[in-house]
C-alpha positions as CSV (number, residue, x, y, z in Angstrom):
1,X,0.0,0.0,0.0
2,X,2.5,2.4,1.2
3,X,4.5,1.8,-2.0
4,X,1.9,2.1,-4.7
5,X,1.0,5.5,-2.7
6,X,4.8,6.7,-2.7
7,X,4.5,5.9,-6.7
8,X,1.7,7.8,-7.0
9,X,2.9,10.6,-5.2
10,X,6.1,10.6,-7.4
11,X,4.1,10.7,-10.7
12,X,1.8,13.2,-9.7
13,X,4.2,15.8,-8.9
14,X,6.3,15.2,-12.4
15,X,3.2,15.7,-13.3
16,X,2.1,18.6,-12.0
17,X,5.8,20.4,-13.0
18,X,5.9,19.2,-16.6
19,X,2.2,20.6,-17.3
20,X,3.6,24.1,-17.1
21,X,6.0,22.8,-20.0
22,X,3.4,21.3,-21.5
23,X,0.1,22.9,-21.8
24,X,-1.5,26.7,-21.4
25,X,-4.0,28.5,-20.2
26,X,-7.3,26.3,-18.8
27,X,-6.1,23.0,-20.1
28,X,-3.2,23.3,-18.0
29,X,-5.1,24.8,-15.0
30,X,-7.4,21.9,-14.9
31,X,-4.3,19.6,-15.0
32,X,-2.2,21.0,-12.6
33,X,-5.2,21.5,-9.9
34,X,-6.1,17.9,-10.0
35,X,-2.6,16.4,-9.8
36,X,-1.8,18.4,-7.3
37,X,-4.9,17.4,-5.2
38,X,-3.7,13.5,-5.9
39,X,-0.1,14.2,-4.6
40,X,-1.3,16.5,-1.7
41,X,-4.4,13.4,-0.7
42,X,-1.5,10.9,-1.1
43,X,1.1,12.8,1.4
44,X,-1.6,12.9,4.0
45,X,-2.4,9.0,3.6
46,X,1.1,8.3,3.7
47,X,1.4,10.6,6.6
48,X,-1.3,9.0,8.5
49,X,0.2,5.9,8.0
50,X,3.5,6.0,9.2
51,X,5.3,4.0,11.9
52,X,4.3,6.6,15.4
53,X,7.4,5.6,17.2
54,X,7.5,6.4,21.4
55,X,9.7,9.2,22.0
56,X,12.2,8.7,24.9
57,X,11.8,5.0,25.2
């Protein structure tokens, strides 16, 4: 799980930098807003799924 999310996470920010190469105006917009909600939902699942470790122990 946490692999297939660190993949996705990976390919939606290359994808989010390469649409400003890539496309303009709305088209690239709409592109860049929802890649950037994928790789911002998949740092917060792989945040809430990490190893919480005791501190001091």
């Amino acid at each position: 799980m946490k692999a297939l999310l660190w993949i996705l996470l990976v390919a939606a920010v290359a994808a989010n930098v390469s649409t400003s190469f890539a496309f303009d105006g709305g088209k690239q917009v709409a592109i860049s807003v929802s890649t950037g909600t994928v790789a911002i939902a998949s740092a917060i699942v792989l945040f809430l799924l990490r190893d919480k470790r005791a501190k001091g122990v």
